[in-house]
C-alpha positions in Angstrom: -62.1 89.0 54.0 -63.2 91.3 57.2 -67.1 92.0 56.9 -67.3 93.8 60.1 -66.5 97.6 59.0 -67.8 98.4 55.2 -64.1 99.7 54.5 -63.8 96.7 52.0 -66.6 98.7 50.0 -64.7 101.7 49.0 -61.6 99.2 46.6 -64.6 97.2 44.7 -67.4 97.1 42.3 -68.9 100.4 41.2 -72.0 99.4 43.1 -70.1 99.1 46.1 -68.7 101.9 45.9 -71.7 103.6 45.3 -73.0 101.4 48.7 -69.7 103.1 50.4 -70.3 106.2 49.4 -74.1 106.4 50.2 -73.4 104.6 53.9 -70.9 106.9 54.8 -72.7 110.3 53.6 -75.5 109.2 55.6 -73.9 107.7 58.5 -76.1 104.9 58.4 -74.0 102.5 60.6 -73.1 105.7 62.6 -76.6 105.8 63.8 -76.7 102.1 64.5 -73.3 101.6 66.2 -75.2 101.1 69.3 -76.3 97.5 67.7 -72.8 96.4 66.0 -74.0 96.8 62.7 -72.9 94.8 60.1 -73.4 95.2 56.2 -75.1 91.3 54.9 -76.5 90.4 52.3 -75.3 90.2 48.7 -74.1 93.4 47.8 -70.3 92.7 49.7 -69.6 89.7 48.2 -70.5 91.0 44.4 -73.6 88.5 43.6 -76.2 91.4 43.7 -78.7 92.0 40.9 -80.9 95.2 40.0 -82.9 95.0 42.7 -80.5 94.0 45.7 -80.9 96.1 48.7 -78.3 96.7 51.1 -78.9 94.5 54.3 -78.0 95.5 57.6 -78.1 93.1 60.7 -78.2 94.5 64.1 -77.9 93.1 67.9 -80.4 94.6 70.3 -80.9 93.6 74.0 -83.4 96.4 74.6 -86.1 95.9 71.5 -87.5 99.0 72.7 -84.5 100.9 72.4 -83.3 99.5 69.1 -87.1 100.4 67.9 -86.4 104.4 69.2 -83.1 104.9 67.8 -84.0 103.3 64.2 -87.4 105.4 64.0 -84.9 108.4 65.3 -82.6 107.7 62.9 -84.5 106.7 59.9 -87.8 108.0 60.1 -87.6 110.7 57.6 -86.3 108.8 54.9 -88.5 108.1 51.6 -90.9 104.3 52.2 -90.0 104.2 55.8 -91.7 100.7 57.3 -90.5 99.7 60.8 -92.6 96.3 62.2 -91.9 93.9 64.8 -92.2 90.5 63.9 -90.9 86.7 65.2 -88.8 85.0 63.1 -87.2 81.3 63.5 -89.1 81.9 67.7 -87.1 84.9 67.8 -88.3 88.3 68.0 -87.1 90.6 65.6 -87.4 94.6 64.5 -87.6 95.1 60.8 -87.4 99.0 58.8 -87.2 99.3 55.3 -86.0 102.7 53.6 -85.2 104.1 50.5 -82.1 106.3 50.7 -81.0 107.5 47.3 -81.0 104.4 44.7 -80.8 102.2 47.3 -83.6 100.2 49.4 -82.4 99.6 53.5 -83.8 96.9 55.3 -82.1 96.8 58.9 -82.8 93.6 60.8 -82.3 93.5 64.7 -82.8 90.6 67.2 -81.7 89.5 69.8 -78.5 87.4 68.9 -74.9 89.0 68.5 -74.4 89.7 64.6 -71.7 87.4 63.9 -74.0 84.6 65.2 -76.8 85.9 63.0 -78.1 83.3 60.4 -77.1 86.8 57.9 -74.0 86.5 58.9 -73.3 83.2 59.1 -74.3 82.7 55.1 -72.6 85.6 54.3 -69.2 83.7 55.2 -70.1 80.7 53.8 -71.3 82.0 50.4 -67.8 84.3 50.2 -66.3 81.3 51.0 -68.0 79.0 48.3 -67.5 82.0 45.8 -63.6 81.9 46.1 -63.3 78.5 46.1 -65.7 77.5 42.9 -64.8 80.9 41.1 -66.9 83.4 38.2 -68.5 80.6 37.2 -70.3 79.8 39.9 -70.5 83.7 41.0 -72.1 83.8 37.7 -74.4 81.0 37.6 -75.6 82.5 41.3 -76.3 85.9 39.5 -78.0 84.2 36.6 -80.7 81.8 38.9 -81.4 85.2 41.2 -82.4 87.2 37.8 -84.8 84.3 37.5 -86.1 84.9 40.4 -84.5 82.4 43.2 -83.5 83.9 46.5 -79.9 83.9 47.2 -79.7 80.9 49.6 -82.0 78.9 47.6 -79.6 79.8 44.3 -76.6 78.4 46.3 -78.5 75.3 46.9 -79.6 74.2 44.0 -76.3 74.8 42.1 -74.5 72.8 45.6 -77.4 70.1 44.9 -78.8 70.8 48.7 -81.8 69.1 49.1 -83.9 70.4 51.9 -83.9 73.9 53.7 -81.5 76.2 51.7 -81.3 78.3 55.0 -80.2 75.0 57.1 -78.4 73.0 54.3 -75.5 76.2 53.6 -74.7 75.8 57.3 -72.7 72.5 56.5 -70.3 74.3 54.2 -69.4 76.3 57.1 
């Protein structure tokens, strides 16, 4: 499976197609490309719930330019948020949006996205999911409804003891 484009989006789930559709109409990798934008999260590999947003992970090398362009580009849409924060001694940019049924959060720091901690768990949880089938998919679903975090879900139904975050690593 090829995360990098959301092409993938447009053959799956009704929700991803929804994800496709509302992406595309509102180019919001478009406005991004600058940043290799990459869709995370659990909406591309079909373990979201109700309240799932769509993730987006970007690379910046100017923090002050990836600031400008997401307030250019995003600004005008309904619960805009945009903070800078630090996160694992990183420093990040966070913006959350609301953009038709769907809540945005784009994520940029300083690190290529396909060595992003997003990305890297995104691999290793479609990964997991192949190889363990709907019943684990199924099980994840069932422990986020009740309220566990994704990574967290995967740990306690791989028995990882210890940071969630940390402990998927060694499936990779």
């Amino acid at each position: 499976m090829i995360f990098d484009t959301i092409d993938y989006l447009q053959y799956g789930t009704a929700r991803q197609r929804e994800a496709f559709a509302l992406l595309t109409e509102h180019r919001v990798l478009q406005k991004l490309t600058s940043f290799d934008p990459i869709l995370a999260g659990t909406i591309p590999i079909n373990i979201d719930i109700d309240s799932s947003d769509l993730d987006i992970i970007c690379y910046w090398t100017n923090r002050a330019a990836f600031y400008k362009a997401v307030l250019a580009g995003f600004e005008t849409e309904f619960a805009f948020t945009i903070q800078e924060s630090i996160v694992s001694d990183r420093e990040v940019v966070i913006a959350n949006c609301r953009i038709g049924r769907f809540d945005i959060e784009i994520f940029g720091q300083n690190v290529p996205t396909r060595h992003q901690m997003a990305y890297r768990h995104l691999l290793i949880e479609h990964k997991l999911l192949e190889e363990r089938g709907e019943t684990f998919r199924q099980a994840v679903i069932e422990l986020k409804r009740s309220g566990y975090k994704t990574e967290p879900a995967f740990a306690k139904l791989l028995g990882i003891q210890g940071d969630p975050y940390e402990g998927l690593l060694l499936f990779d």
